[in-house]
C-alpha positions as a Markdown table, in Angstrom:
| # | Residue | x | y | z |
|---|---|---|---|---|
| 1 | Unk | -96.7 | -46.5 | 90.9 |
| 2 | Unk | -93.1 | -45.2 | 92.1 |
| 3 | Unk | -90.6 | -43.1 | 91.1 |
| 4 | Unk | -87.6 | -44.7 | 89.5 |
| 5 | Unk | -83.8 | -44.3 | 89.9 |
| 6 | Unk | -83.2 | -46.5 | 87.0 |
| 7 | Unk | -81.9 | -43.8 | 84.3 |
| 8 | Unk | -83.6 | -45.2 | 81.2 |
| 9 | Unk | -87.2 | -44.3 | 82.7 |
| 10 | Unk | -88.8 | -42.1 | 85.2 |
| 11 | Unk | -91.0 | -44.1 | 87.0 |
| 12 | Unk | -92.9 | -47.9 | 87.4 |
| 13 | Unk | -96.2 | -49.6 | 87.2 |
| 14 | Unk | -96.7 | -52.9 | 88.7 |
| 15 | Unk | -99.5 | -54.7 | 87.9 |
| 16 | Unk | -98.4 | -58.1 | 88.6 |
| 17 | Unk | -95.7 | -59.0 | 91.0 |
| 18 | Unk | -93.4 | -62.1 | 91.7 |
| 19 | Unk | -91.4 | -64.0 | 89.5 |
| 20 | Unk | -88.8 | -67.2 | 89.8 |
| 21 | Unk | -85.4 | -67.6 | 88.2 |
| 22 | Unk | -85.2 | -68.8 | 84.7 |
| 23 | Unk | -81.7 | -68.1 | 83.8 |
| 24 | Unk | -78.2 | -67.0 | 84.7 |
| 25 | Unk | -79.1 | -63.2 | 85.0 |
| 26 | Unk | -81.9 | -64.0 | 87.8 |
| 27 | Unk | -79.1 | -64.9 | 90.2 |
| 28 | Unk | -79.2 | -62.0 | 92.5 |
| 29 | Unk | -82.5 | -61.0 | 91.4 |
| 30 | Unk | -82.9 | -57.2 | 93.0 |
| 31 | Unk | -86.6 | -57.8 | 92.6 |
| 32 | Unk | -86.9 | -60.4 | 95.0 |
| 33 | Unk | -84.7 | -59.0 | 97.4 |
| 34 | Unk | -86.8 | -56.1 | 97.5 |
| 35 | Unk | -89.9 | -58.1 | 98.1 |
| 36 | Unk | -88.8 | -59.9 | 100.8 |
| 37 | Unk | -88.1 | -56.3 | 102.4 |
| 38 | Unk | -91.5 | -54.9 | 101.4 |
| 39 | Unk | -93.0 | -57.8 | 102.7 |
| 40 | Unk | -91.7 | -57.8 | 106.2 |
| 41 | Unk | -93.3 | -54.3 | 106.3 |
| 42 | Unk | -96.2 | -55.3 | 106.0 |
| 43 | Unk | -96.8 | -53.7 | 102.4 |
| 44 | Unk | -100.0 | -55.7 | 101.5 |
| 45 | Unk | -99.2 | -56.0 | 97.4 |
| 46 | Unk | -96.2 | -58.2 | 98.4 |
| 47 | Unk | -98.4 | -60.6 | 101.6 |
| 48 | Unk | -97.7 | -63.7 | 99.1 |
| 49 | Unk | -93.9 | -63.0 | 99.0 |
| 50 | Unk | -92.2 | -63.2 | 95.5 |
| 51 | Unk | -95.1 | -65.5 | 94.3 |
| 52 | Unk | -96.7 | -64.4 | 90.7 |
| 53 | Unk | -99.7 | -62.1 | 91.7 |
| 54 | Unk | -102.2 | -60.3 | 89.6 |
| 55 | Unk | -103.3 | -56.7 | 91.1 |
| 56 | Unk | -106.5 | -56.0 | 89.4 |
| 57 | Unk | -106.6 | -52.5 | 91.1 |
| 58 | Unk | -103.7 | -51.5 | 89.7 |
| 59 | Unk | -105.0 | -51.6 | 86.1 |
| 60 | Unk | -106.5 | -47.8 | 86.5 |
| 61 | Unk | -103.1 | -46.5 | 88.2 |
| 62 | Unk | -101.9 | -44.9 | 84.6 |
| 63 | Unk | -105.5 | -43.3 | 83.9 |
| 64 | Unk | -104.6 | -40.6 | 86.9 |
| 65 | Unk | -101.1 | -39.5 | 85.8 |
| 66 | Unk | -100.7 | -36.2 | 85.0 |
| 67 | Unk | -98.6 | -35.0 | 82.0 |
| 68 | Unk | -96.4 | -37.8 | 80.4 |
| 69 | Unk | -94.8 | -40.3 | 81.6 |
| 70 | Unk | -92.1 | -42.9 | 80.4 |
| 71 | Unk | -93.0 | -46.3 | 82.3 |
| 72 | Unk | -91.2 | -49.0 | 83.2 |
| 73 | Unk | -93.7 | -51.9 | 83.5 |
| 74 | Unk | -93.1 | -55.0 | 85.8 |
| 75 | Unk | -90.1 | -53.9 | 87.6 |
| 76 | Unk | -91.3 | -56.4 | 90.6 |
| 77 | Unk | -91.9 | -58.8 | 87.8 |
| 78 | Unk | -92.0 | -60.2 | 84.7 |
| 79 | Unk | -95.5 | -59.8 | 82.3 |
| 80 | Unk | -95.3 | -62.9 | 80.3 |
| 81 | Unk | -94.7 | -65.5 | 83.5 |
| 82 | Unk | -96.4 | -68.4 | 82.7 |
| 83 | Unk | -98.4 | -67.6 | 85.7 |
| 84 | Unk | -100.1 | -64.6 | 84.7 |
| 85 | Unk | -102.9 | -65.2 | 82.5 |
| 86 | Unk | -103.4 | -64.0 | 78.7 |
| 87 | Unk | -106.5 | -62.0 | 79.6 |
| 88 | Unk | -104.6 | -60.1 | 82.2 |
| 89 | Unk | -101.7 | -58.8 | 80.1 |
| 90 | Unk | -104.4 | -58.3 | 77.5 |
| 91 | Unk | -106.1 | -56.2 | 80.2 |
| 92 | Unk | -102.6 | -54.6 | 80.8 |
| 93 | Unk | -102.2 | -53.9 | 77.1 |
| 94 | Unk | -105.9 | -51.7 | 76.7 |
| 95 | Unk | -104.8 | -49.7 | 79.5 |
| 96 | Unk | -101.7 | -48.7 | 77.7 |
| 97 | Unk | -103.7 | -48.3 | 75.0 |
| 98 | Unk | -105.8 | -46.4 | 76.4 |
| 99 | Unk | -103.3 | -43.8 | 77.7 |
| 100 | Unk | -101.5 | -42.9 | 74.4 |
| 101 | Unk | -99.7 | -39.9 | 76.5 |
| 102 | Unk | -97.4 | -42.2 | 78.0 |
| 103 | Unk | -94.6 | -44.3 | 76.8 |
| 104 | Unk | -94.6 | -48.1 | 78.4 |
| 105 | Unk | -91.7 | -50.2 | 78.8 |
| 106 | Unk | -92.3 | -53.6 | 78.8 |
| 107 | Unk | -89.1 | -56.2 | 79.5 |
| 108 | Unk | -89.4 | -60.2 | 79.9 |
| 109 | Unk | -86.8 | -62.9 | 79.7 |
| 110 | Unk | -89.7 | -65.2 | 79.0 |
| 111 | Unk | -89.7 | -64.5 | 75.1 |
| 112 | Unk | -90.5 | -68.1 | 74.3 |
| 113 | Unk | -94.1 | -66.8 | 75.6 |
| 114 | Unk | -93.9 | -63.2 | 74.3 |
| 115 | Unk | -93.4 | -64.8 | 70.5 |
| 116 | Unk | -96.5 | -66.9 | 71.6 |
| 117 | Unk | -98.8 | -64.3 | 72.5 |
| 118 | Unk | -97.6 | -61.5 | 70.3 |
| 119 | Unk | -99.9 | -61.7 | 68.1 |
| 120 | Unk | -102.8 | -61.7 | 70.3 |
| 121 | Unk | -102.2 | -58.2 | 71.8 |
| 122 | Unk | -102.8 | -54.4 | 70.3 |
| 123 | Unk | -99.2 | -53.8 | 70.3 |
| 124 | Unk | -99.6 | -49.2 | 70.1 |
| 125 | Unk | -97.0 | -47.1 | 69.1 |
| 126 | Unk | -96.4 | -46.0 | 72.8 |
| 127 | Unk | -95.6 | -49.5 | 74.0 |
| 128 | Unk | -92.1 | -50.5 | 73.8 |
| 129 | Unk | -91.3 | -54.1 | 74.2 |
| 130 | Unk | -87.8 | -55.7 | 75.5 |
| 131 | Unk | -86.0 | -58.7 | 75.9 |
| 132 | Unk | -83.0 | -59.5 | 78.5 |
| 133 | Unk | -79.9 | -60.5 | 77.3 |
| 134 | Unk | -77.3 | -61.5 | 79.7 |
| 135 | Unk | -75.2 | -63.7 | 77.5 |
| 136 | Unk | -74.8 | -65.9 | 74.6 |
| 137 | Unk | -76.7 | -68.3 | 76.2 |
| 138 | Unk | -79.9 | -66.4 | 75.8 |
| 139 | Unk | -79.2 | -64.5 | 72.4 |
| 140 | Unk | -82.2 | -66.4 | 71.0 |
| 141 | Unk | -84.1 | -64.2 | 72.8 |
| 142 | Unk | -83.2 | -61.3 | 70.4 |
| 143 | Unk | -84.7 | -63.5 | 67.6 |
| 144 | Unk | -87.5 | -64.2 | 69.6 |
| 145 | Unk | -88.2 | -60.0 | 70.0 |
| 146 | Unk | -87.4 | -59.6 | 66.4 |
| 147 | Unk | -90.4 | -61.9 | 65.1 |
| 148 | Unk | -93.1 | -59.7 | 67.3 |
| 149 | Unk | -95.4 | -56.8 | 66.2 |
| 150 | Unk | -93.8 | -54.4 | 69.0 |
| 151 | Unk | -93.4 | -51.3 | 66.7 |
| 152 | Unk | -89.9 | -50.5 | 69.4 |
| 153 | Unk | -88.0 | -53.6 | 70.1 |
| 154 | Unk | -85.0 | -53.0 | 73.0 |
| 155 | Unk | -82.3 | -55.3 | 74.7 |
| 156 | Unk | -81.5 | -55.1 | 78.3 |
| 157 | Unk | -77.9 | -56.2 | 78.4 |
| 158 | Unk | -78.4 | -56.3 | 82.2 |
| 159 | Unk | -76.5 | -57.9 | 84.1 |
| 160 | Unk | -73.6 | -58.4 | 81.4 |
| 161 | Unk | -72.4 | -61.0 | 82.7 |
| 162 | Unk | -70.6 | -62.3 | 79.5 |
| 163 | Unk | -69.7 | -61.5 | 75.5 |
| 164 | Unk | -72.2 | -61.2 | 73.1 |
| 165 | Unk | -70.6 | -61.2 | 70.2 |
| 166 | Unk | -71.6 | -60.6 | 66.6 |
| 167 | Unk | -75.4 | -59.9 | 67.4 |
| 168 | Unk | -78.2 | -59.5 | 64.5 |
| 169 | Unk | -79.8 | -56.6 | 65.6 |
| 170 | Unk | -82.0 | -56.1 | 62.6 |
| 171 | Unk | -85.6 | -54.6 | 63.7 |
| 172 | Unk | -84.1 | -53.5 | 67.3 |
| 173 | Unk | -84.4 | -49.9 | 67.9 |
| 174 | Unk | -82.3 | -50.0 | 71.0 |
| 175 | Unk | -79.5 | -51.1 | 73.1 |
| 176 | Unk | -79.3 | -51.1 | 77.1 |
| 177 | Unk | -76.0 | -52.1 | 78.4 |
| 178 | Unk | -74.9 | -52.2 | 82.2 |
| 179 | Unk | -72.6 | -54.3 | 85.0 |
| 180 | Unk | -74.4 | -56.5 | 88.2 |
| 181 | Unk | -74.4 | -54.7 | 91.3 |
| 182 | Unk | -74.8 | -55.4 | 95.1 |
| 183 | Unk | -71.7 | -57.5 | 97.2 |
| 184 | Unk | -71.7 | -60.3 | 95.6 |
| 185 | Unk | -72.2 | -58.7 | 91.5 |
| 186 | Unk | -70.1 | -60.7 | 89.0 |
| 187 | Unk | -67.7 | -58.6 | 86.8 |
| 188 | Unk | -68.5 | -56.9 | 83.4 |
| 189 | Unk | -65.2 | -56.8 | 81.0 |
| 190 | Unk | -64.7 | -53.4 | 79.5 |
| 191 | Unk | -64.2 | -55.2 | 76.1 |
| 192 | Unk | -67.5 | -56.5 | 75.9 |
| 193 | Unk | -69.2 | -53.3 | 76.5 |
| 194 | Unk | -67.1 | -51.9 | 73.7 |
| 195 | Unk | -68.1 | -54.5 | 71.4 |
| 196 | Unk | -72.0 | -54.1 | 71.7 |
| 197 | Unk | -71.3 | -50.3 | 71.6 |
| 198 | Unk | -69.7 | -50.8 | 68.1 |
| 199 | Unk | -72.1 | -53.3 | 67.3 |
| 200 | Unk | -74.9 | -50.8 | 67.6 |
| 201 | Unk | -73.2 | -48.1 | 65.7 |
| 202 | Unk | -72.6 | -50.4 | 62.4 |
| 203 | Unk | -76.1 | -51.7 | 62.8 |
| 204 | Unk | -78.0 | -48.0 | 63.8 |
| 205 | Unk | -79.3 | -49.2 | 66.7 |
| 206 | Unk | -79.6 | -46.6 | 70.0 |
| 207 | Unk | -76.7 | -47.3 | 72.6 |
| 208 | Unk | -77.4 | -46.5 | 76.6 |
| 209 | Unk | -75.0 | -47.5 | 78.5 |
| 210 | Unk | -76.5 | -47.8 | 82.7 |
| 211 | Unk | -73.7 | -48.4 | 84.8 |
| 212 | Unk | -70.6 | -50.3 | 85.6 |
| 213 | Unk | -71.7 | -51.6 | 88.5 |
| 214 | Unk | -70.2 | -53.2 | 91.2 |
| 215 | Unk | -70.4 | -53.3 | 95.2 |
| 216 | Unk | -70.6 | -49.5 | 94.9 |
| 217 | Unk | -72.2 | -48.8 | 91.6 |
| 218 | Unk | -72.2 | -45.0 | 92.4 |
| 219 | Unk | -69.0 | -44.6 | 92.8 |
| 220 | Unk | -68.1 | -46.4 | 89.8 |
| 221 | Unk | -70.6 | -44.6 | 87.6 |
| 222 | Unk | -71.6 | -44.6 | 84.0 |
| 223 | Unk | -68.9 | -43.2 | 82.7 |
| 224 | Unk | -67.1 | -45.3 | 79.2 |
| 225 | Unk | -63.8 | -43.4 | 78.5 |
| 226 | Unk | -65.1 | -40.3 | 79.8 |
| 227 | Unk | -68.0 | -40.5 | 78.1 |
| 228 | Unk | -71.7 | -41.2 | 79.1 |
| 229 | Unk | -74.1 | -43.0 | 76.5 |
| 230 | Unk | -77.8 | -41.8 | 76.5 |
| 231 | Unk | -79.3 | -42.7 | 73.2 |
| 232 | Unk | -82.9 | -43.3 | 72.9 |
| 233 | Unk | -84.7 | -44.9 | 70.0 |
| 234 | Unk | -86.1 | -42.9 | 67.4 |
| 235 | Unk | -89.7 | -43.1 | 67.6 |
């Protein structure tokens, strides 16, 4: 468990680490670049590098948390790798069921095996579940989220590293929109933000926008014409 800097949550909850690339929005992956600096501290969760782990232990983190939390789940990695068995996540899925106080945030760009395995978990109102959408090439994702029992559906438009125009957004509850960053981050057009913004007000659907990004994302902040975009689903 760690606190988070990412603005649309306050903190993560790893319970199974390592991932490989499965599309163009993996490319700089900030996950693996942080394992590979974890690791060579000798931080004993990441010994096996980015390869998929399962951390058994880390199943009764949420149970001592005081107050309530909003949880990001998997930031190191991604729940529905092929790699991490279906009695796991269902493990992972009591435990958030179990802690009702909090409010989990599940994201995968593996929603071939999400739509697979939907049905086969106790999807509670406090867990939120999330697809990545980078481009058009992976807008069947969104379909893929739709046809789930997740009560909130979101999108993480994360790196936006293309258009995604004329989205069907029926059943999603919320929109996350923000620009690569790091040296070597590819550009996000203004336009395209603009057009999933206005996409989400004709369709109702929550718009947040995270950042512009950049080689110094702090410096160009979050600002969209002097505005910043915080919406959260209605629950």
């Amino acid at each position: 468990m760690a606190q988070s800097n990412i603005e649309w949550t306050e903190m993560t909850w790893n319970p199974t680490t390592g991932c490989n690339k499965v599309s163009a929005g993996c490319k700089f992956c900030y996950a693996e670049v942080m394992t590979r600096r974890l690791h060579a501290m000798g931080i004993e969760k990441y010994k096996d590098g980015f390869k998929v782990r399962v951390h058994e232990d880390a199943l009764n983190i949420p149970y001592s948390w005081k107050g309530s939390k909003v949880v990001f789940v998997n930031s190191m990695s991604d729940l529905f790798h092929p790699e991490v068995p279906l009695e796991f996540i269902q493990k992972v899925f009591e435990v958030m069921k179990n802690t009702p106080q909090h409010t989990y945030q599940v994201l995968t760009k593996r929603s071939e095996r999400l739509k697979e395995l939907h049905h086969l978990l106790n999807w509670t109102n406090n867990i939120w579940m999330g697809v990545s959408v980078e481009d058009k090439r992976v807008k069947h994702r969104i379909d893929d989220l739709r046809n789930t029992n997740a009560k909130i559906k979101f999108l993480s438009c994360e790196p936006l590293i293309g258009p995604l125009e004329n989205m069907n957004l029926k059943n999603i509850d919320w929109a996350i929109v923000g620009g690569e960053s790091g040296r070597k981050a590819r550009p996000m057009h203004e336009l395209w933000v603009w057009d999933i913004k206005e996409q989400c007000r004709d369709q109702e659907v929550a718009f947040f926008f995270k950042q512009w990004g950049g080689i110094n994302k702090k410096k160009a902040g979050r600002e969209l014409a002097g505005m910043t975009y915080d919406e959260m689903p209605v629950i």
